[in-house]
PLY file of the C-alpha trace (Angstrom):
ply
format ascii 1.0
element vertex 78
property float x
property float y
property float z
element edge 77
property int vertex1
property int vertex2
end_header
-15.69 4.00 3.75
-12.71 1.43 2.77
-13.16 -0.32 -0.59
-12.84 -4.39 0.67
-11.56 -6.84 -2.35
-13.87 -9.88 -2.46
-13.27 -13.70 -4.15
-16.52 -15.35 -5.67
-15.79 -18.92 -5.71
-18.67 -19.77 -8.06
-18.19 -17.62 -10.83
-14.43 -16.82 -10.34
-14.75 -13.15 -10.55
-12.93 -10.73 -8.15
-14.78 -7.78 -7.41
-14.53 -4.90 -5.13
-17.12 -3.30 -2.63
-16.80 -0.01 -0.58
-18.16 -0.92 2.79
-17.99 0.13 6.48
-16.00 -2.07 8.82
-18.60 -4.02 10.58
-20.77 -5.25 7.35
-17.03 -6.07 5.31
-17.66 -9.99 5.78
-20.24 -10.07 3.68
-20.41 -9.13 0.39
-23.21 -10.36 -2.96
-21.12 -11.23 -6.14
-22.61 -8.96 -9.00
-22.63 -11.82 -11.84
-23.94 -14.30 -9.94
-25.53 -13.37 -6.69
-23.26 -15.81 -4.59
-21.32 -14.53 -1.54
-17.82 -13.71 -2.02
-15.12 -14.51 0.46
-12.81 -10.95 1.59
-9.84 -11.08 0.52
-6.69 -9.31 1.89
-6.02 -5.90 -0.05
-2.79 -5.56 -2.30
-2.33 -1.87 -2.01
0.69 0.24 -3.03
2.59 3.40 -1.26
5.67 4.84 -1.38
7.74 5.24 1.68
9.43 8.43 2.00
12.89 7.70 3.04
14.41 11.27 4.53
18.00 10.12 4.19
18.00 9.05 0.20
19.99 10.52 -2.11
18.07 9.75 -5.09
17.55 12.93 -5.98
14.06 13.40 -4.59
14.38 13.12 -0.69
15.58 15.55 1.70
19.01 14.66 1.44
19.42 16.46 -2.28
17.13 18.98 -1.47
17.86 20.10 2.51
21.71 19.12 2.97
24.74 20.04 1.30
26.95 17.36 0.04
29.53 17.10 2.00
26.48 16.85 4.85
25.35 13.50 2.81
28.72 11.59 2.16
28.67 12.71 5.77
25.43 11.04 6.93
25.91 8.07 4.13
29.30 7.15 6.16
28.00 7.32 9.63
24.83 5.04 8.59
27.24 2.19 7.02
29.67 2.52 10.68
26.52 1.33 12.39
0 1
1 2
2 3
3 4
4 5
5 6
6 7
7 8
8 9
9 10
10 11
11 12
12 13
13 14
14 15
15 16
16 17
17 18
18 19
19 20
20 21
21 22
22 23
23 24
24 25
25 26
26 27
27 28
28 29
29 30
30 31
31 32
32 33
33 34
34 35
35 36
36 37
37 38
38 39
39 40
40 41
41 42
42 43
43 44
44 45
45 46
46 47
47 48
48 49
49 50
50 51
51 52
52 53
53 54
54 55
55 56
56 57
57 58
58 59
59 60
60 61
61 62
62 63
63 64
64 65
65 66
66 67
67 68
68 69
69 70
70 71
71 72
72 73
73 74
74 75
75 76
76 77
């Protein structure tokens, strides 16, 4: 089940709750017993970028480097 961020306006505190999709609009506050309001999710990824050249994507790994300057000059001609 997703873990849903909730607001309780009463009390101030942010908690979170893991929930199933159809019951994620409600949610108890844990100090004070007062419904919380959802609140969007601030969650983090990274994007894999294949064409980096950071020294960690498939550019360093896979391709030579004449292939990158290669690549790197026909992605700044578009």
């Amino acid at each position: 089940m997703p873990i849903y961020d909730y607001w309780c306006s009463q009390c101030h505190q942010k908690f979170e709750e893991s929930k199933s999709m159809e019951k994620r609009h409600t949610a108890i506050c844990p100090r004070c017993n007062t419904k919380g309001k959802l609140m969007p999710s601030a969650f983090s990824f990274k994007f894999f970028n294949p064409f980096t050249v950071d020294g960690e994507g498939f550019t360093s790994k896979n391709m030579r480097p004449e292939e990158v300057a290669e690549l790197n000059q026909e992605c700044r001609e578009r």
